[in-house]
VOGU-3710 file (C-alpha; in Angstrom, 3 decimals, decimal comma):
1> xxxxxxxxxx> -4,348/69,850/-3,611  -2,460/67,950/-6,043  -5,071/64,980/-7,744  -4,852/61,412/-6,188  -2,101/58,871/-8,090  -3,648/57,083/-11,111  -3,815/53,311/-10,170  -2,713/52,733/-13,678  0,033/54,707/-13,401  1,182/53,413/-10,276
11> xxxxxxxxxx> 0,808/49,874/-11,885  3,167/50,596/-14,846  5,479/52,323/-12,343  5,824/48,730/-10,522  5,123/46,297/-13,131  7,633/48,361/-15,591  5,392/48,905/-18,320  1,856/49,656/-19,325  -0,656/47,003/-19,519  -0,782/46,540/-23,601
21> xxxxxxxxxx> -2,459/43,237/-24,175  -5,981/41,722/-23,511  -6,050/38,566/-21,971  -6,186/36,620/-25,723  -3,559/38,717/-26,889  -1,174/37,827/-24,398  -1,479/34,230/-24,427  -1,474/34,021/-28,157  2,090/36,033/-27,834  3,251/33,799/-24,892
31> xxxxxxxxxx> 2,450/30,439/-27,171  -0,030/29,204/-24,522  -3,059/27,385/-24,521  -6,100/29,817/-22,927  -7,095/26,840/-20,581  -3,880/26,820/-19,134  -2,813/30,555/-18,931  -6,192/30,931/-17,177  -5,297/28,263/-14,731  -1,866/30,241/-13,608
41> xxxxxxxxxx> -3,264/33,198/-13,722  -6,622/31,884/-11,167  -3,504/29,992/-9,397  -1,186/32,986/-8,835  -4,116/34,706/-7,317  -5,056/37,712/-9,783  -8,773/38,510/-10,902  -10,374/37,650/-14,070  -10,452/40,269/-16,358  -12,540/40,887/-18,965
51> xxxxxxxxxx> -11,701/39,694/-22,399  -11,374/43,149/-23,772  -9,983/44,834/-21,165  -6,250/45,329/-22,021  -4,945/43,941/-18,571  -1,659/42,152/-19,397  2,386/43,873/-19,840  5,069/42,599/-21,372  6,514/40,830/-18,414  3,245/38,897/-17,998
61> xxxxxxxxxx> 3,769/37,515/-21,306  7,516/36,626/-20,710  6,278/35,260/-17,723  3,792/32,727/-19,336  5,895/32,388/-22,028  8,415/31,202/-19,491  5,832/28,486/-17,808  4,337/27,142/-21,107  7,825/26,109/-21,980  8,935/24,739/-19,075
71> xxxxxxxxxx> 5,706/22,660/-19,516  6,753/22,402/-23,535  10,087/20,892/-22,258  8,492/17,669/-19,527  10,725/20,016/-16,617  6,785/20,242/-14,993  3,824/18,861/-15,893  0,913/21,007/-15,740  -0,391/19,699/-12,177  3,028/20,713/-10,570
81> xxxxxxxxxx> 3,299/24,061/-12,658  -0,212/25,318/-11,472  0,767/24,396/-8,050  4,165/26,232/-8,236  1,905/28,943/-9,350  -0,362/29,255/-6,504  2,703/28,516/-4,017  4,413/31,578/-5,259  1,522/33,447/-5,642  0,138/33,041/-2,178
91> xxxxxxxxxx> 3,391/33,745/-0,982  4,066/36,627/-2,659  0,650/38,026/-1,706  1,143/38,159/2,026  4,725/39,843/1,208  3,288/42,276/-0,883  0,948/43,145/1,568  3,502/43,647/4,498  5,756/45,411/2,409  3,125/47,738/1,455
101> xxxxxxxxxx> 2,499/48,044/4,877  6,091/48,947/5,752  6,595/51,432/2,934  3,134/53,397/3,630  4,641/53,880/7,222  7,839/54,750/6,545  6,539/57,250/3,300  3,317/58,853/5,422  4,007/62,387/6,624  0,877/64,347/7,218
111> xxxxxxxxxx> 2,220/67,189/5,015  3,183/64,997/1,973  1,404/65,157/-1,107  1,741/63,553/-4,510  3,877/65,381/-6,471  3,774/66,818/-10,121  3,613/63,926/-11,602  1,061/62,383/-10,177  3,321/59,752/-8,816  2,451/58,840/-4,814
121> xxxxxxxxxx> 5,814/59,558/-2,261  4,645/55,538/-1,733  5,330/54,919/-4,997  8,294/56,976/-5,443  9,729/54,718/-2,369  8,890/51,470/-4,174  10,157/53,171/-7,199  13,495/53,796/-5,604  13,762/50,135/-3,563  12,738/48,043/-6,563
131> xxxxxxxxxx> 16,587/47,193/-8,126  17,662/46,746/-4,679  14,754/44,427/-3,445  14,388/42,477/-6,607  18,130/41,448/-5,633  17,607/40,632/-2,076  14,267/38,324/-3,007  16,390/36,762/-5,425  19,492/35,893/-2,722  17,115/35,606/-0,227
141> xxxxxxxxxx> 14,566/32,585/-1,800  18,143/30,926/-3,200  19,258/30,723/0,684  15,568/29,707/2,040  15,705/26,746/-1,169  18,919/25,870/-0,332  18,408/25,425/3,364  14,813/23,626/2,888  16,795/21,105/0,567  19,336/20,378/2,927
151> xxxxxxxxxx> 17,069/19,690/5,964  14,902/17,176/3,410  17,694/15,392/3,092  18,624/15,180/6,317  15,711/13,701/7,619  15,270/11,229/4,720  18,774/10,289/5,226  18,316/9,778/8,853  14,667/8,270/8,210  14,519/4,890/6,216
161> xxxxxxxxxx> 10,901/5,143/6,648  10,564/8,598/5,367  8,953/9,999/2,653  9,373/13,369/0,941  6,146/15,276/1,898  6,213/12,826/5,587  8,506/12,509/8,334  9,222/13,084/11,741  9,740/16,364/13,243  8,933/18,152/16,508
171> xxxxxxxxxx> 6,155/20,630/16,480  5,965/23,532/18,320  3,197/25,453/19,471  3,125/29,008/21,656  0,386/31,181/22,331  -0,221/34,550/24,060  -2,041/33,766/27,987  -5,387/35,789/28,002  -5,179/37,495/24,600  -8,708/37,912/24,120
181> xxxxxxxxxx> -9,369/39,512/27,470  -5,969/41,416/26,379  -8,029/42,786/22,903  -10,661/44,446/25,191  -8,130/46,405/27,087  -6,204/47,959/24,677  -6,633/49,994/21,440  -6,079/48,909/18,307  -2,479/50,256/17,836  -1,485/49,183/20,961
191> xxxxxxxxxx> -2,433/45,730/20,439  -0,701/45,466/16,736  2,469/46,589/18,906  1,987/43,796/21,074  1,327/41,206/18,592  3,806/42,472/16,349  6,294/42,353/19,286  5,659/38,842/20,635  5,547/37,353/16,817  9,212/39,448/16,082
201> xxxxxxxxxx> 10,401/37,889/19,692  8,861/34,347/18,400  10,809/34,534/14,853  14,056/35,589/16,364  13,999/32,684/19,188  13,188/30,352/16,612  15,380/31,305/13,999  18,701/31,403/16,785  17,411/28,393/17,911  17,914/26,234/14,401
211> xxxxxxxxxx> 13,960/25,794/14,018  11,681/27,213/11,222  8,727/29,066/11,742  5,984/27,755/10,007  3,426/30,533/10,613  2,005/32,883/13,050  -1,621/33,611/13,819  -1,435/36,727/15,874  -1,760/35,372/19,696  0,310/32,013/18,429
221> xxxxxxxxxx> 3,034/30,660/16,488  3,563/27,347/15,367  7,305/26,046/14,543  9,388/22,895/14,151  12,742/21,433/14,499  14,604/18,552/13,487  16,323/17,891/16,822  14,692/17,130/20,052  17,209/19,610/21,819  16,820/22,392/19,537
231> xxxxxxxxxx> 12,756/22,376/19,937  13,322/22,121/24,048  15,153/25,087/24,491  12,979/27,411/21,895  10,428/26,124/23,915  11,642/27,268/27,266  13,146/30,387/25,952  9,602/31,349/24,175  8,235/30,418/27,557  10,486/32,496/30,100
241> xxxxxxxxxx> 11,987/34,941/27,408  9,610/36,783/25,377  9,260/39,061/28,205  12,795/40,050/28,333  12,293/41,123/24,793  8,771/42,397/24,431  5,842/43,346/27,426  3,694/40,758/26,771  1,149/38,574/28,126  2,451/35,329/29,655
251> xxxxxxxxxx> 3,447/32,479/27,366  2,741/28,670/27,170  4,093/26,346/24,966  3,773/22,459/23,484  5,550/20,439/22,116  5,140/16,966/20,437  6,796/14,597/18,237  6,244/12,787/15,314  5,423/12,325/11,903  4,260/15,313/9,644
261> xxxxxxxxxx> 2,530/15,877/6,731  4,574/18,473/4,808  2,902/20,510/2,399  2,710/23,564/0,945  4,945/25,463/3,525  2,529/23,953/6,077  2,570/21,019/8,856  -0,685/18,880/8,647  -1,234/15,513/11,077  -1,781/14,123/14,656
271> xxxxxxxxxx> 1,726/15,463/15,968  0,715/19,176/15,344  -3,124/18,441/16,708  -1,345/16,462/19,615  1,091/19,547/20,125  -1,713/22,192/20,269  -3,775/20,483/22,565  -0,686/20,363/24,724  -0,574/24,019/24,735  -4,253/24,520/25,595
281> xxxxxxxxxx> -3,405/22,324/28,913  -0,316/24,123/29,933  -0,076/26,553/32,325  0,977/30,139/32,107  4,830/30,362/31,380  5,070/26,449/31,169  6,040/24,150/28,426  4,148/20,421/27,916  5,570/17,841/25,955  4,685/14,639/24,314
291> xxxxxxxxxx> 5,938/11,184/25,718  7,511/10,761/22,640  9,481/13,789/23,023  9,788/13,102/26,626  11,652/9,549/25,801  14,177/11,637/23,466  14,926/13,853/26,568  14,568/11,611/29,173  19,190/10,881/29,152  19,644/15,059/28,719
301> xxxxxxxxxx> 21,234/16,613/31,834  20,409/19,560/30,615  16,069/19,218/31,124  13,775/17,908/33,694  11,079/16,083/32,502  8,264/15,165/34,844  5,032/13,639/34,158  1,819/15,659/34,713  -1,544/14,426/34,912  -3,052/12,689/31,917
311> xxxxxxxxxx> -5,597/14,522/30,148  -8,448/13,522/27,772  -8,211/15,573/24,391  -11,188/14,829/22,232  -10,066/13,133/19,052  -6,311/11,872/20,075  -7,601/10,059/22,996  -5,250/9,813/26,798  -3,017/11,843/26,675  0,252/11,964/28,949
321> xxxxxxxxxx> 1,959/15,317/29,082  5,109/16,159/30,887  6,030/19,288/32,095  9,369/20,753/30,341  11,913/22,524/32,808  15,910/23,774/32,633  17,747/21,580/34,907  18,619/22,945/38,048  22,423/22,549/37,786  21,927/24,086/34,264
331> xxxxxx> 19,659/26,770/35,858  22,001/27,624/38,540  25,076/27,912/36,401  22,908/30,184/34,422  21,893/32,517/37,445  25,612/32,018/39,362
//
């Protein structure tokens, strides 16, 4: 049997280039003080390596080199550079991860092994994709920036009281009905293709529906929208759709508005703690919504919106939901 890939080697097959430099070596090339270059490099997410250990390629050093001027130049102070850092590095963690995941499927035949040179068919994959994915990241952050910017502005355009990091926003919340009792029944590869179904479903409904996923938790996803309308019908279709897509357990949803704390490609505040305890009260294939949210729907023909039975949630207080339906005219044209 041909010996196991080097992790070295695979490395400088990825990174382009051998590691050369130890850490002190590296900064003093880059022009950057060691506090800070051990900041980004804690921030981005990497270990600590040992002083002596040569750990570091040439693109690490552009890399650096490319921070510690941006710093050199007042375009970020240090604060806002380490947290770009660990923004991009978290980020770039979990997609390394899934992509790794992808390509080990799609490279795994039970006869494969590594090859003369030592080089993984994993690795050879990567090898191959790299050009081609570098260029899709690229296009595909540009879009992502260029949509985020646009729906800032939006909402501080249509928000005199709105601040950049705070503003209104619907939150949504969905989660699988009965998932734990689901985990018991099922084997471990048949629950992934479950999960991995309903959050797929969850994305695309979202996405079609002009709302942005914020994250997924396995059982549950949590979005938001900028229009009242927009979050309504992701709701219902999450609701009374996944199961056309996916088998999956039943699916309640909640939905509140509000104002948001945005930060760090997360929602933080009273309207997302108001909108999950929404979900926990709703029943089975149901959506609950706010009475804020209710107000903003209240003059759409195209929703019912009928008051439930208030509920206590610890920590907001009375609460009043109201259930979220189509509207029967709209429903009927649908069916006829």
């Amino acid at each position: 049997m041909s010996p196991r890939p080097d992790p070295q080697e695979i490395e400088a097959v990825l990174l382009g280039g051998e590691a050369l430099y130890t850490r002190d070596e590296a900064v003093r090339r880059a022009g950057a003080s060691p506090e800070f270059s051990a900041r980004i490099w804690r921030a981005l997410g990497f270990t600590t390596r040992d002083d002596d250990d040569p750990a570091f390629t040439e693109s690490d050093v552009e890399a650096l080199r490319i921070t510690s001027r941006l710093l050199e130049e007042d375009i970020l102070d240090e604060e806002a550079a380490v947290r770009m850092a660990r923004a991009m590095g978290q980020t770039m963690a979990r997609l390394a991860e899934w992509q790794t995941s992808i390509l080990t499927t799609l490279s795994h035949k039970p006869e494969t092994t590594t090859d003369e040179s030592g080089i993984s068919p994993l690795v050879e994959l990567a090898k191959d994709l790299l050009p081609d994915i570098e260029r899709l990241l690229l296009h595909i952050w540009r879009r992502q920036l260029a949509a985020s910017a646009a729906r800032t502005l939006a909402v501080m355009q249509n928000n005199d009281d709105a601040a950049p990091t705070y503003f209104p926003l619907v939150v949504g919340f969905a989660d699988l009905v009965s998932f734990t009792t689901l985990s018991r029944e099922l084997d471990e590869v048949e629950l992934a293709e479950v999960v991995e179904g309903f959050e797929a479903t969850a994305a695309d409904i979202v996405a079609s529906g002009g709302g942005r996923l914020i994250k997924t938790l396995g059982d549950e996803v949590l979005y938001v929208s900028n229009s009242s309308r927009g979050a309504a019908e992701i709701a219902l279709q999450l609701a009374d759709g996944v199961k056309t897509h996916v088998e999956v357990p039943d699916v309640r949803v909640g939905l509140a508005y509000g104002p948001v704390l945005a930060l760090l490609g997360d929602v933080f505040g009273t309207t997302v703690n108001r909108s999950s305890r929404l979900t926990s009260f709703a029943r089975p294939g149901t959506v609950l919504i706010d009475d804020a949210l209710a107000a903003q729907l209240a003059d759409d023909a195209s929703f019912q919106v009928v008051a439930a039975r208030p509920r206590h949630a610890h920590g907001l207080g009375q609460l009043q939901p109201y259930a979220l339906r189509r509207s029967l005219d709209v429903s009927q044209s649908a069916g006829g």
